[in-house]
Each structure stands twice: as structure tokens, then as C-alpha cells.
Biopython code that builds the backbone (N, CA, C, O; Angstrom):
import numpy as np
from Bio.PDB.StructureBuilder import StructureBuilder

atoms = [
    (1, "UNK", "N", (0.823, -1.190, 0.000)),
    (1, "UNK", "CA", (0.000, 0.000, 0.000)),
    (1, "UNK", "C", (0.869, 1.256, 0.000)),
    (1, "UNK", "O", (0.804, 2.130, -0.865)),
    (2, "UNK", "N", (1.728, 1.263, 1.104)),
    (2, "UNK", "CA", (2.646, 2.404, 0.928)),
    (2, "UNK", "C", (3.640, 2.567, -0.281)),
    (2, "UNK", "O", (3.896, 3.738, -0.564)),
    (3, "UNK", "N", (4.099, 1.830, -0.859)),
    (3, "UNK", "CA", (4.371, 1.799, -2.365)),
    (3, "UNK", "C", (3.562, 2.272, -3.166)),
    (3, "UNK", "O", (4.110, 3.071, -3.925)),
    (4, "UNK", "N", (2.319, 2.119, -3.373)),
    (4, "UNK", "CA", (1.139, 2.064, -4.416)),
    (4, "UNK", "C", (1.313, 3.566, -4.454)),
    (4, "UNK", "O", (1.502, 4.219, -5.481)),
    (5, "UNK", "N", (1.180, 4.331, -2.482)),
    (5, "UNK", "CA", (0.827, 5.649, -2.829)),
    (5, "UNK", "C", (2.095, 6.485, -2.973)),
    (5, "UNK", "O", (1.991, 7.688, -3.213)),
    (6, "UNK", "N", (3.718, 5.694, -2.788)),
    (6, "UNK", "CA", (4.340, 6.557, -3.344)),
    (6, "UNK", "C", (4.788, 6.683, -4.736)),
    (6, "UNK", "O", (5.671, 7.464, -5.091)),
    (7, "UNK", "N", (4.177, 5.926, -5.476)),
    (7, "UNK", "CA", (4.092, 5.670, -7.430)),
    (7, "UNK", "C", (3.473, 7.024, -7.049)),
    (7, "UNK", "O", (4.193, 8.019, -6.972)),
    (8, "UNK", "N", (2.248, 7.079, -6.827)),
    (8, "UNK", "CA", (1.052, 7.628, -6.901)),
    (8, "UNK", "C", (1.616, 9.267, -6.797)),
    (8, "UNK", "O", (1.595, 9.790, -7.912)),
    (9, "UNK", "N", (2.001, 9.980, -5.956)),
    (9, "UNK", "CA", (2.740, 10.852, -5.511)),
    (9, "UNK", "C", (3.270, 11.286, -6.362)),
    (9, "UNK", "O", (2.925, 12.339, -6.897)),
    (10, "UNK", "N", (4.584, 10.353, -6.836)),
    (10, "UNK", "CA", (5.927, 10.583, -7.967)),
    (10, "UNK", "C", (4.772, 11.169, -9.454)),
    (10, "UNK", "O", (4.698, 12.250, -10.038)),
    (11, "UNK", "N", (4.058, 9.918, -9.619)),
    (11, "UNK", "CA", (3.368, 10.318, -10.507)),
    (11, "UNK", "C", (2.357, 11.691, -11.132)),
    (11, "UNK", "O", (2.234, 12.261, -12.216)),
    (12, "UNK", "N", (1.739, 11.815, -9.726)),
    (12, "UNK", "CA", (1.616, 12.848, -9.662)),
    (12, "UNK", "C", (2.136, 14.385, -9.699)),
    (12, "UNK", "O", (1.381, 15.337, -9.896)),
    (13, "UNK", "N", (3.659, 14.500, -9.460)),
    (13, "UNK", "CA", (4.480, 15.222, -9.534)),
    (13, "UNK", "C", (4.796, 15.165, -10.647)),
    (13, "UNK", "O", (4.500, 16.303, -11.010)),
    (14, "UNK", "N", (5.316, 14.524, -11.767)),
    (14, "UNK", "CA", (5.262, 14.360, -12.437)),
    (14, "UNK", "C", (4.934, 15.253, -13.637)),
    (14, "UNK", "O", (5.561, 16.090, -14.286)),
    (15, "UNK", "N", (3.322, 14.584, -13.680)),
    (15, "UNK", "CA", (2.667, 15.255, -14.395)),
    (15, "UNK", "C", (1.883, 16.429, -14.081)),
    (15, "UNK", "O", (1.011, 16.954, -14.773)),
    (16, "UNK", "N", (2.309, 16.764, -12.955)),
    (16, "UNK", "CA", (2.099, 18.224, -12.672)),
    (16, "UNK", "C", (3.251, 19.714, -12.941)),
    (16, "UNK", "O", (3.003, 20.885, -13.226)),
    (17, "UNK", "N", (4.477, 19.011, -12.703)),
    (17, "UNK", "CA", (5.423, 19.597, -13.857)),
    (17, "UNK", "C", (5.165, 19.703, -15.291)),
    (17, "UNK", "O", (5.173, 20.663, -16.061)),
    (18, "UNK", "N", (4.881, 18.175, -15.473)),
    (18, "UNK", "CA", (4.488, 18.795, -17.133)),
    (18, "UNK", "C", (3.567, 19.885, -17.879)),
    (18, "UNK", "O", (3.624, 20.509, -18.939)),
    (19, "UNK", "N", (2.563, 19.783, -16.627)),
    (19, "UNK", "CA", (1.265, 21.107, -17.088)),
    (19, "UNK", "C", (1.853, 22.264, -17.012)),
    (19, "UNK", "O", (2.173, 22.940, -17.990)),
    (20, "UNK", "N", (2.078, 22.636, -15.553)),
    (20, "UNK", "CA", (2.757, 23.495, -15.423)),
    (20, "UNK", "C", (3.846, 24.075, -16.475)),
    (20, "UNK", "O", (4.084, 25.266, -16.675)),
    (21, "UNK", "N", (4.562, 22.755, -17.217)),
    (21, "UNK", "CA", (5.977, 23.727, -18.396)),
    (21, "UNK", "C", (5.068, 23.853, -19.735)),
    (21, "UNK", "O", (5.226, 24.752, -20.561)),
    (22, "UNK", "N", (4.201, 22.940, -19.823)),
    (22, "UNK", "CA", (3.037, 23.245, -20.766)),
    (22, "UNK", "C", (2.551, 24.560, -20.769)),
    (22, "UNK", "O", (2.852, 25.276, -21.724)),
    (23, "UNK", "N", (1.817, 25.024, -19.822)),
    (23, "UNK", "CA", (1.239, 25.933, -19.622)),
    (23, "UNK", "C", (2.659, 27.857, -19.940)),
    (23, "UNK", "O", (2.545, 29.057, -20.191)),
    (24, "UNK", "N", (3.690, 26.871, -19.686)),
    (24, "UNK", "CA", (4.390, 28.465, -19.551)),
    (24, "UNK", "C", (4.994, 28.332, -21.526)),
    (24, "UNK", "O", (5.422, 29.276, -22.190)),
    (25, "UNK", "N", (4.833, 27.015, -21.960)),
    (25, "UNK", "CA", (4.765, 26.939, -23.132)),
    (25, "UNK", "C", (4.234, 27.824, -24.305)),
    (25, "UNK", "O", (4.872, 28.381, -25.198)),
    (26, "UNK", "N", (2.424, 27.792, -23.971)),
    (26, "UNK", "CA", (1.516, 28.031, -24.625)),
    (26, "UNK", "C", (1.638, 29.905, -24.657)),
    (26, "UNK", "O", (1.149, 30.657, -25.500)),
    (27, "UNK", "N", (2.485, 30.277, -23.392)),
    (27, "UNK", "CA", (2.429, 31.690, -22.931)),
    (27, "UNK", "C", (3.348, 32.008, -24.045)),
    (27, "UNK", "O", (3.009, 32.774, -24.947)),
    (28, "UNK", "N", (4.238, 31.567, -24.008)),
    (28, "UNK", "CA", (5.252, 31.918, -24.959)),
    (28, "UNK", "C", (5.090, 31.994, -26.551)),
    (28, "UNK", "O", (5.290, 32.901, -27.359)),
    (29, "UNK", "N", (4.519, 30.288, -26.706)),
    (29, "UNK", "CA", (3.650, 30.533, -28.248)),
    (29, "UNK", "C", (2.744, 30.985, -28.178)),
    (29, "UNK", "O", (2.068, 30.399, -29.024)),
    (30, "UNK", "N", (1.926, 31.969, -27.551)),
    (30, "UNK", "CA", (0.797, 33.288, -27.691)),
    (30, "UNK", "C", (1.908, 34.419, -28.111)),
    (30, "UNK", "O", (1.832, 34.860, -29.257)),
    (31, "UNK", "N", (2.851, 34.868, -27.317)),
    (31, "UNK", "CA", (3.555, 35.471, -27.782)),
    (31, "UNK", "C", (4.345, 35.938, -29.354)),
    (31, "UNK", "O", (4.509, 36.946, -30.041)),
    (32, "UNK", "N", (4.640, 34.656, -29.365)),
    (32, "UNK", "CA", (5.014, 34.542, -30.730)),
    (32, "UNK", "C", (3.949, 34.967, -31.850)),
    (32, "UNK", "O", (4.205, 35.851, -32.667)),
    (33, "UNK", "N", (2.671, 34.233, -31.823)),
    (33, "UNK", "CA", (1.692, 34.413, -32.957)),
    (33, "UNK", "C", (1.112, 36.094, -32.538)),
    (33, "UNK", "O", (0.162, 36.583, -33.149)),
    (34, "UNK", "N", (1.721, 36.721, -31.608)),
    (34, "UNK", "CA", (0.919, 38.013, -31.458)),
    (34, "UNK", "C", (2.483, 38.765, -32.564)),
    (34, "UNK", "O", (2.162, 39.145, -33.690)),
    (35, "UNK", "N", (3.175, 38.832, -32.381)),
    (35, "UNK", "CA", (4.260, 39.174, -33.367)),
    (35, "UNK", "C", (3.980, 38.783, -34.950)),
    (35, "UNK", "O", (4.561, 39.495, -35.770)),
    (36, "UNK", "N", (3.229, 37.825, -35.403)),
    (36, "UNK", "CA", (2.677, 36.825, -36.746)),
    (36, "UNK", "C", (1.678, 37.990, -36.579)),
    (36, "UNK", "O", (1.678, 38.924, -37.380)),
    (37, "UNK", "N", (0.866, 37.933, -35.581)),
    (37, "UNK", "CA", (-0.276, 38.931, -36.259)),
    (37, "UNK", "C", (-0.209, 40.467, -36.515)),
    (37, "UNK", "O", (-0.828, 41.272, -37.210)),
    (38, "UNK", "N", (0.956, 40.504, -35.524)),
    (38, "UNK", "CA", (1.580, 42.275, -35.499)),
    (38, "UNK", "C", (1.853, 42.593, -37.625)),
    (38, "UNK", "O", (1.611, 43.584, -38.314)),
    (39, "UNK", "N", (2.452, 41.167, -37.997)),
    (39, "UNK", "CA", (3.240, 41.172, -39.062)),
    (39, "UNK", "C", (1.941, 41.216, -39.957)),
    (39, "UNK", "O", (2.332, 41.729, -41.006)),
    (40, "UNK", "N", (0.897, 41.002, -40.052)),
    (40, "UNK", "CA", (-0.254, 40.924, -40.927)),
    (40, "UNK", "C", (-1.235, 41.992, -41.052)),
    (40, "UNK", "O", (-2.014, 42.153, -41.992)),
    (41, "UNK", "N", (-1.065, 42.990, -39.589)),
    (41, "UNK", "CA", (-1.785, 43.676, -39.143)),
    (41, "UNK", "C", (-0.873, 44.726, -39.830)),
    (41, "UNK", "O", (-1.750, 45.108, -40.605)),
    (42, "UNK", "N", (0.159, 45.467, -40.148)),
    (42, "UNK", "CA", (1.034, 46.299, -40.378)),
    (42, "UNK", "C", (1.370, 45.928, -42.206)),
    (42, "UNK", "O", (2.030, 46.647, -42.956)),
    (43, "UNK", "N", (0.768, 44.757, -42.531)),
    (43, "UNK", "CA", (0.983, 44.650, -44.087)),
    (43, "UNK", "C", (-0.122, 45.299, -44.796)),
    (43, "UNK", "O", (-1.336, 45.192, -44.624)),
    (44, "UNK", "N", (0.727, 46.170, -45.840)),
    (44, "UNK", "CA", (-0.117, 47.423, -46.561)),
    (44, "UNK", "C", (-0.066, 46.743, -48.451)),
    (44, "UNK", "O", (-0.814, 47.126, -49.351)),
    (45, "UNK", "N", (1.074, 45.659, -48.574)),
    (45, "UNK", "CA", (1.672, 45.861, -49.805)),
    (45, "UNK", "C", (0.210, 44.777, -50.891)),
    (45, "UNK", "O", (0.021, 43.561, -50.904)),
    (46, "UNK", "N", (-0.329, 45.592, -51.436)),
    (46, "UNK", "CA", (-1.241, 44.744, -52.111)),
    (46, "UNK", "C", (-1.096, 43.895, -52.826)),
    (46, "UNK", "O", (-2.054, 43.153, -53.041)),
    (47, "UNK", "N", (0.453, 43.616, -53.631)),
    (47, "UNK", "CA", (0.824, 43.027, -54.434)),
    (47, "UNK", "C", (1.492, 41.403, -53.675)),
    (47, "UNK", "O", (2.372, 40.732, -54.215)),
    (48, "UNK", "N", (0.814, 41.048, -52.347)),
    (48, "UNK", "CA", (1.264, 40.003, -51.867)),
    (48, "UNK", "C", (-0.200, 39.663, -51.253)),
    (48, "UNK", "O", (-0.283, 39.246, -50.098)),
    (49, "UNK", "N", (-1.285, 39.842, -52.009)),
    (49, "UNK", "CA", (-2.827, 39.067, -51.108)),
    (49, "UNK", "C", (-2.543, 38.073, -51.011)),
    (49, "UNK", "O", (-2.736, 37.512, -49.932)),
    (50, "UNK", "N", (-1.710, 37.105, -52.526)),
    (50, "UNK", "CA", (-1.973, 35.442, -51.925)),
    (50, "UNK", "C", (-0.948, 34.928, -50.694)),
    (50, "UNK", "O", (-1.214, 34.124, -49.800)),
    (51, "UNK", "N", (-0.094, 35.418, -50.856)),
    (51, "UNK", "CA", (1.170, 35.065, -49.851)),
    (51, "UNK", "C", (0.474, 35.523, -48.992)),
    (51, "UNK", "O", (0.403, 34.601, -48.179)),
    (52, "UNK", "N", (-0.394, 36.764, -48.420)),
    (52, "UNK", "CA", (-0.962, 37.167, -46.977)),
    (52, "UNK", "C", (-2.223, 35.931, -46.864)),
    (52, "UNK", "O", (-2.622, 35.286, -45.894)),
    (53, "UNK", "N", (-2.466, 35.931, -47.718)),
    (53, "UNK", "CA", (-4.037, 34.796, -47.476)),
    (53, "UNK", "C", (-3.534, 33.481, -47.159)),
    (53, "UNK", "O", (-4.142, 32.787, -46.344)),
    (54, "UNK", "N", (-2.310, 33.003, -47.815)),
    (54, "UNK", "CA", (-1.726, 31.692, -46.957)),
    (54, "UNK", "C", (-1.126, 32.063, -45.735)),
    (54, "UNK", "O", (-1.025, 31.164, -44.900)),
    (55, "UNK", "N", (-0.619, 33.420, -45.380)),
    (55, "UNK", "CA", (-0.277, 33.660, -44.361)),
    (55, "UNK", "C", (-1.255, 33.905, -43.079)),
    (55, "UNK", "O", (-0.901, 33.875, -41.900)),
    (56, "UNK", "N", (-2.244, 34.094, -43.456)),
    (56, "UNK", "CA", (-3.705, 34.140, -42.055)),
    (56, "UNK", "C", (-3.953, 32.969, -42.606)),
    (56, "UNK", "O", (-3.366, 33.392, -43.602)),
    (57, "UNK", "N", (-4.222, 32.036, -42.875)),
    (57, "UNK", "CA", (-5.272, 30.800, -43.226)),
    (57, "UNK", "C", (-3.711, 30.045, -41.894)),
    (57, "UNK", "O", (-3.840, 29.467, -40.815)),
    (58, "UNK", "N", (-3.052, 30.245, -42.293)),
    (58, "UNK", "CA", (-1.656, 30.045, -41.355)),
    (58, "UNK", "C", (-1.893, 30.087, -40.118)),
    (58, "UNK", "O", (-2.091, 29.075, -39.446)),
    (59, "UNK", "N", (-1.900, 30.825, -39.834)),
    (59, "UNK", "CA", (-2.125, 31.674, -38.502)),
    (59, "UNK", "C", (-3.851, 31.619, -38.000)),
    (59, "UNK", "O", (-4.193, 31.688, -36.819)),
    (60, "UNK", "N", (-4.552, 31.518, -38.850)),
    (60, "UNK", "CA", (-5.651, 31.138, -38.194)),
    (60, "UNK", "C", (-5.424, 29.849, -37.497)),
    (60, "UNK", "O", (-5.494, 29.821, -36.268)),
    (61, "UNK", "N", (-5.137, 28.700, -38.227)),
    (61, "UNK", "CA", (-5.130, 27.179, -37.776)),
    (61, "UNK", "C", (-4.237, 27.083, -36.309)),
    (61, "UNK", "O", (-4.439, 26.214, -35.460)),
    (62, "UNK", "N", (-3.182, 28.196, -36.198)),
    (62, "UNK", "CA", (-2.516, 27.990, -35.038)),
    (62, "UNK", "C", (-2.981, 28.592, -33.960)),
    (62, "UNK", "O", (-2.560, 28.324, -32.834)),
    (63, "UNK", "N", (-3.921, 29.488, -34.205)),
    (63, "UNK", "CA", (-4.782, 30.065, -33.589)),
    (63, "UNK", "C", (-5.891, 29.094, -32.683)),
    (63, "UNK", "O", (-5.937, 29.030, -31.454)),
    (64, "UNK", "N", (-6.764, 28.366, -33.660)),
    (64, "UNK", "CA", (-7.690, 27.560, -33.199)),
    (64, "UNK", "C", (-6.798, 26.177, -32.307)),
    (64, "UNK", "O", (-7.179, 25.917, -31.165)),
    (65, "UNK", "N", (-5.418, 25.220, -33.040)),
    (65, "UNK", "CA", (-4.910, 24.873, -32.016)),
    (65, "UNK", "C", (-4.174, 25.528, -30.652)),
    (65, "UNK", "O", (-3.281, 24.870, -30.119)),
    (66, "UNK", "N", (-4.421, 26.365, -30.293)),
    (66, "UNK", "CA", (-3.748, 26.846, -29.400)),
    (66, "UNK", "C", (-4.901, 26.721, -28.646)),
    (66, "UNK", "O", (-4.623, 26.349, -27.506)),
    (67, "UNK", "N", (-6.476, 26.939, -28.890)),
    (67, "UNK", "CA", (-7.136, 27.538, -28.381)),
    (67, "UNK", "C", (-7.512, 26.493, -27.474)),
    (67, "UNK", "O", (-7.682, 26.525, -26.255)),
    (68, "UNK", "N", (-7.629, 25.371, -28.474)),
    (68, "UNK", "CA", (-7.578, 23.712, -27.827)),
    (68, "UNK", "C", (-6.844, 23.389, -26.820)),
    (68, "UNK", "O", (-7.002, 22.907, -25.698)),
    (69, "UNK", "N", (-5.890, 23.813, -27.561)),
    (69, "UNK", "CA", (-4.459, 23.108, -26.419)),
    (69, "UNK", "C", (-5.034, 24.043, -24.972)),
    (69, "UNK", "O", (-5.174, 23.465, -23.894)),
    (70, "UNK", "N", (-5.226, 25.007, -25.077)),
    (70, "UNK", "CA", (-5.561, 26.149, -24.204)),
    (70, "UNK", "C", (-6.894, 25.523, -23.098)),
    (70, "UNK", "O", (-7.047, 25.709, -21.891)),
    (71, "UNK", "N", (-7.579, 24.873, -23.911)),
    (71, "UNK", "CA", (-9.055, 24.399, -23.128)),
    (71, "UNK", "C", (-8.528, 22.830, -22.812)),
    (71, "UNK", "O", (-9.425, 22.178, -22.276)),
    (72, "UNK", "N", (-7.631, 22.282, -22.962)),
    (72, "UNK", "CA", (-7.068, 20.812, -22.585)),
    (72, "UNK", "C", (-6.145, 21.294, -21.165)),
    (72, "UNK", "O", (-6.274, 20.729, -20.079)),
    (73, "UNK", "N", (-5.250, 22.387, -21.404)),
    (73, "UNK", "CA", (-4.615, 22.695, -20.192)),
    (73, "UNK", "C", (-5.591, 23.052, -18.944)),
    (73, "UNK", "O", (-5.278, 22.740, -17.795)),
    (74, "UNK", "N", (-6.774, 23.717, -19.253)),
    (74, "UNK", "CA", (-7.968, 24.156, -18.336)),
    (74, "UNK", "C", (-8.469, 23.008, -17.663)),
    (74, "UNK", "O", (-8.556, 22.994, -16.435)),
    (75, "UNK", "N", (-8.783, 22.113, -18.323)),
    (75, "UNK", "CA", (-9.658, 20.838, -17.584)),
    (75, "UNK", "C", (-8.260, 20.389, -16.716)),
    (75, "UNK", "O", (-8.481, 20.237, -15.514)),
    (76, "UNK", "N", (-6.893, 20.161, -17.138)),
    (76, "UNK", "CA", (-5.760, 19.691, -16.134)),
    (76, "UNK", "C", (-5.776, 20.543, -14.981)),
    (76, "UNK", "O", (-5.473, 20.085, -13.880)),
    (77, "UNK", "N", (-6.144, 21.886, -15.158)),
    (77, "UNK", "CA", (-5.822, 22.576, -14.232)),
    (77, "UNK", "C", (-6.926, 22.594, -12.775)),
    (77, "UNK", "O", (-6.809, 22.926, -11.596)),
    (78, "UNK", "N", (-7.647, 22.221, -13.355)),
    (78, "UNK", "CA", (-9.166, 21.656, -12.775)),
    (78, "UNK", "C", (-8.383, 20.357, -11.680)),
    (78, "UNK", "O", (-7.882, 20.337, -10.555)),
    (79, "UNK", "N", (-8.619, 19.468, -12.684)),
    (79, "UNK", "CA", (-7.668, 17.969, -11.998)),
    (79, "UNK", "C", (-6.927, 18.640, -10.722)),
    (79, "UNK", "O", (-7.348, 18.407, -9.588)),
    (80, "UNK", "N", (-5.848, 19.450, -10.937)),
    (80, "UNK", "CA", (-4.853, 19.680, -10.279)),
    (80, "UNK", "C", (-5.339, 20.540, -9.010)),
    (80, "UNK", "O", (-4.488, 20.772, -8.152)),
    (81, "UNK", "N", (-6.747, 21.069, -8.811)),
    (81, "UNK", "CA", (-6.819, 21.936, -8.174)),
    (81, "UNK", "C", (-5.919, 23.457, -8.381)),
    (81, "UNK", "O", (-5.547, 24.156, -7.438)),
    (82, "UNK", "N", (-5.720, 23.712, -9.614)),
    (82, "UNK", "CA", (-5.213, 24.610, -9.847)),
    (82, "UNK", "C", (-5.936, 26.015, -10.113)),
    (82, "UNK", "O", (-7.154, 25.916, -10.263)),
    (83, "UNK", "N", (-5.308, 27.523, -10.212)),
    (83, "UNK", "CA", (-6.008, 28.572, -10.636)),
    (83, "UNK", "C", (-6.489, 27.864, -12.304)),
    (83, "UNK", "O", (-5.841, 26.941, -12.797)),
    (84, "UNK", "N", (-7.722, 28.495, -13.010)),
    (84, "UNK", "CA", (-7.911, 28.249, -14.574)),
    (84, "UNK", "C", (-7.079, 29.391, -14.524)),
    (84, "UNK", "O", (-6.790, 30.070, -13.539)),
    (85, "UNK", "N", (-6.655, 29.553, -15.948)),
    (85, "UNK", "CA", (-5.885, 30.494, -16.870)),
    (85, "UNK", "C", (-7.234, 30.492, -17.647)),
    (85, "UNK", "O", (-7.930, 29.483, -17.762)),
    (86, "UNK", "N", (-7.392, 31.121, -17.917)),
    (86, "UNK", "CA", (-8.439, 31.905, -19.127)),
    (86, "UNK", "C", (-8.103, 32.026, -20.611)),
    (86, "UNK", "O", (-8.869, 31.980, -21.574)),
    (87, "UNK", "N", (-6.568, 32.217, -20.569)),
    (87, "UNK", "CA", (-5.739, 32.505, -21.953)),
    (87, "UNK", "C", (-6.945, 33.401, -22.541)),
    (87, "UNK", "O", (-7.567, 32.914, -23.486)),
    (88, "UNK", "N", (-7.336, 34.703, -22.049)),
    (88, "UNK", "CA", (-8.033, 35.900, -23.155)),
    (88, "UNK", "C", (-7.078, 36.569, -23.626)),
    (88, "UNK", "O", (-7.568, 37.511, -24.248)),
    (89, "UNK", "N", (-5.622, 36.601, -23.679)),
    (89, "UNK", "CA", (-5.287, 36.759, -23.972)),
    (89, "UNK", "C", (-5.267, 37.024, -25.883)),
    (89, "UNK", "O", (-5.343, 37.997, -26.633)),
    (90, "UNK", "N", (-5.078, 35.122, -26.074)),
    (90, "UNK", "CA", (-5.342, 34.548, -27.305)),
    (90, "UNK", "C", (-6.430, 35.193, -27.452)),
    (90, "UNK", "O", (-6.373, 36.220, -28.127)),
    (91, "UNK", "N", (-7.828, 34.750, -26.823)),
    (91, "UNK", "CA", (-9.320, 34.950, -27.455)),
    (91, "UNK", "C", (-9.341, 36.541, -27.827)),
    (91, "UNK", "O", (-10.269, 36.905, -28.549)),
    (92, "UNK", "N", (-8.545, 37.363, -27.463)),
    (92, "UNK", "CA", (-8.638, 38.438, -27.601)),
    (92, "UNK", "C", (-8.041, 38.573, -29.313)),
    (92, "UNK", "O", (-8.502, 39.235, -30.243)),
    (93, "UNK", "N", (-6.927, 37.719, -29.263)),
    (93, "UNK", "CA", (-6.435, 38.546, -30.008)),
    (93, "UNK", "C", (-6.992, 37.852, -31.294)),
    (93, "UNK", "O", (-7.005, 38.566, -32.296)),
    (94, "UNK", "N", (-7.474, 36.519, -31.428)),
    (94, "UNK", "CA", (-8.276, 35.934, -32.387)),
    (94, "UNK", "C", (-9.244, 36.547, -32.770)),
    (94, "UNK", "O", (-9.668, 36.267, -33.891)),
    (95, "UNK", "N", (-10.101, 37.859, -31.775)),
    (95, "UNK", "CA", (-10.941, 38.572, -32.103)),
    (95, "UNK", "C", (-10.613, 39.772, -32.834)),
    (95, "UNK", "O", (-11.357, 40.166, -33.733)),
    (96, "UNK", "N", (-9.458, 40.440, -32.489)),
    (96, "UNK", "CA", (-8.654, 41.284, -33.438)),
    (96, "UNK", "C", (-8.458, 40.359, -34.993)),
    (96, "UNK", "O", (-9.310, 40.666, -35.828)),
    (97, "UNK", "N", (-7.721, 39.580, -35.321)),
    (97, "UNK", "CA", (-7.382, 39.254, -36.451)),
    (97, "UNK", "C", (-8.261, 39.031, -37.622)),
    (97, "UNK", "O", (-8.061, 39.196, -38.825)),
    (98, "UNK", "N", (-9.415, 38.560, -36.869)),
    (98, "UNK", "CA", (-10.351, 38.187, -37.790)),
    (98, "UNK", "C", (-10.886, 39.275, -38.800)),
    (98, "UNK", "O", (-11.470, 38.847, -39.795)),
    (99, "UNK", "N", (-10.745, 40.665, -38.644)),
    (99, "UNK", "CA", (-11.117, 41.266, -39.823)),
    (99, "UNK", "C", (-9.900, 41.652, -40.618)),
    (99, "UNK", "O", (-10.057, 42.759, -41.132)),
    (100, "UNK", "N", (-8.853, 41.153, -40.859)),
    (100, "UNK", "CA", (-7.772, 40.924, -41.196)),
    (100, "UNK", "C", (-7.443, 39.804, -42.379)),
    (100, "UNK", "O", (-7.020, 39.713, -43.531)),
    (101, "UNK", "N", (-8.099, 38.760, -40.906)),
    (101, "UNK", "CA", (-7.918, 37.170, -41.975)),
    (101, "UNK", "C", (-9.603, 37.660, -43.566)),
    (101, "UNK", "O", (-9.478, 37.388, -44.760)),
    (102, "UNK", "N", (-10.383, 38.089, -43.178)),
    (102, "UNK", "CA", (-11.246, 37.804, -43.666)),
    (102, "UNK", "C", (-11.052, 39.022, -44.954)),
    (102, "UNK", "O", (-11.696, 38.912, -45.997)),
    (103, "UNK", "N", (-10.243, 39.985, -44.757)),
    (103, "UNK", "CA", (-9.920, 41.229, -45.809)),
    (103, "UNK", "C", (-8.752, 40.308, -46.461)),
    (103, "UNK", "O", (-9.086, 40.354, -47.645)),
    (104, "UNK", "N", (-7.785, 39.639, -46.422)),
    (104, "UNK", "CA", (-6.605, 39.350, -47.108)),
    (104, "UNK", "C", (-7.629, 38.023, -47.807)),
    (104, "UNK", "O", (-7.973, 38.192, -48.976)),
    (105, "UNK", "N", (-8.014, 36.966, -47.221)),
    (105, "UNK", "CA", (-8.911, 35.969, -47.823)),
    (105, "UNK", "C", (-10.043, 36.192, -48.937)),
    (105, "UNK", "O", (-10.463, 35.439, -49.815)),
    (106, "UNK", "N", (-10.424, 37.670, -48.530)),
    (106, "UNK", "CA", (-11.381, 37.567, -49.708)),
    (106, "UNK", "C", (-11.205, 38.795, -50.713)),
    (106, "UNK", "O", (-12.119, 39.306, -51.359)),
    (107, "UNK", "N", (-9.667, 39.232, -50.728)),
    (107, "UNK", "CA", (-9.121, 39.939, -51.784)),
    (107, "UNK", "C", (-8.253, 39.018, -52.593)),
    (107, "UNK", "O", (-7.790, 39.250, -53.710)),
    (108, "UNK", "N", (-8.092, 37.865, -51.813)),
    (108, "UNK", "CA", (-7.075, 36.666, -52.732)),
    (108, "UNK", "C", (-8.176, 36.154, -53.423)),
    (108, "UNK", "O", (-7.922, 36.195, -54.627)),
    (109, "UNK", "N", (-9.349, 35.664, -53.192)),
    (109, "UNK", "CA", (-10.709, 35.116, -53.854)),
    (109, "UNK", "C", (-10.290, 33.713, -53.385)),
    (109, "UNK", "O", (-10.263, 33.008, -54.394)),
    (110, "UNK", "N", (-9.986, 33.070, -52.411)),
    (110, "UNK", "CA", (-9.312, 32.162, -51.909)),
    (110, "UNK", "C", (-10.565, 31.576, -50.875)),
    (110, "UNK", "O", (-10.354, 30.616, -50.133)),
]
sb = StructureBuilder()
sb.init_structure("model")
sb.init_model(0)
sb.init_chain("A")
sb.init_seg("    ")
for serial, (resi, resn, name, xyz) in enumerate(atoms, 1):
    if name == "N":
        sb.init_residue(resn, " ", resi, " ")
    sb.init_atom(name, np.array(xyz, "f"), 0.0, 1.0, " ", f" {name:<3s}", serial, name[0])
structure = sb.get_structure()
């Protein structure tokens, strides 16, 4: 029994490190795609719609996985008795881009 619960423990530690470097992960790649969107948001040159329209169709998809990954870290954090993170961060800024993605997408006819 006292074995069982010190697996149990280790294990637990464990994978509570992992959320935890997960979680400071996801902070970092928010970061990053807010710089991707800085870069889309500041593009004026008309003569690159299709390269911008693969570039948000891009950035959308990493967007929506993040958002996942974002709501998978939430339910762990639950498990863990942990604070939720909210990540509005992201949701925020997915709400910014979108008239962006949807001006470069439908000037490519894409």
C-alpha cells in the first residue's frame, strides 16, 4: 500500500510539472503568434494578397490549435486543483485578427 501511494505521488508530480511547463509553453507561443499577427496587421503591400491569405489561413489554424491546447490545459488545471488560466489573452487577439484574416482571404478570392 505504501508503495502504491508513493508511485502515486511521484506520478503525480510528475505530471504536474508537465502542465505546469506546458502551460508556460503556450504563454510563450501566444507570444510569438501576437508578433505573426503584429506582421499581418502592419501589411499594406497589395501586391502580396496570396502570400498574406496563406499567411492568415496560417495563422488562423494555429490560432484555433492553441485555443484547444488552451481548453485541454484548463480541464488539467481543474484535476490539479489549480487557478484556470483563461488565456483571453489569445481569445482576444483571435478577435482582433479576424477582420484581417477575412480582408486578405477575400481579396485573394481564396
Amino acid at each position: 500500500m505504501e508503495e502504491a501511494k508513493n508511485r502515486f505521488v511521484s506520478e503525480y508530480e510528475k505530471f504536474h510539472k508537465v502542465q505546469v511547463q506546458e502551460e508556460i509553453l503556450l504563454s510563450e507561443r501566444i507570444d510569438t503568434l501576437m508578433g505573426n499577427v503584429m506582421n499581418v496587421i502592419l501589411q499594406t503591400d497589395i501586391k502580396k494578397i496570396h502570400e498574406m491569405a496563406i499567411e492568415v489561413k496560417r495563422i488562423s489554424k494555429i490560432m484555433k490549435e492553441y485555443q484547444e491546447f488552451g481548453l485541454l490545459l484548463n480541464e488539467r488545471q481543474k484535476l490539479f486543483g489549480m487557478n484556470v488560466v483563461p488565456y483571453e489573452q489569445l481569445n482576444t487577439l483571435i478577435k482582433e485578427f479576424e477582420p484581417y484574416q477575412t480582408l486578405w482571404i477575400t481579396a485573394s478570392g481564396n
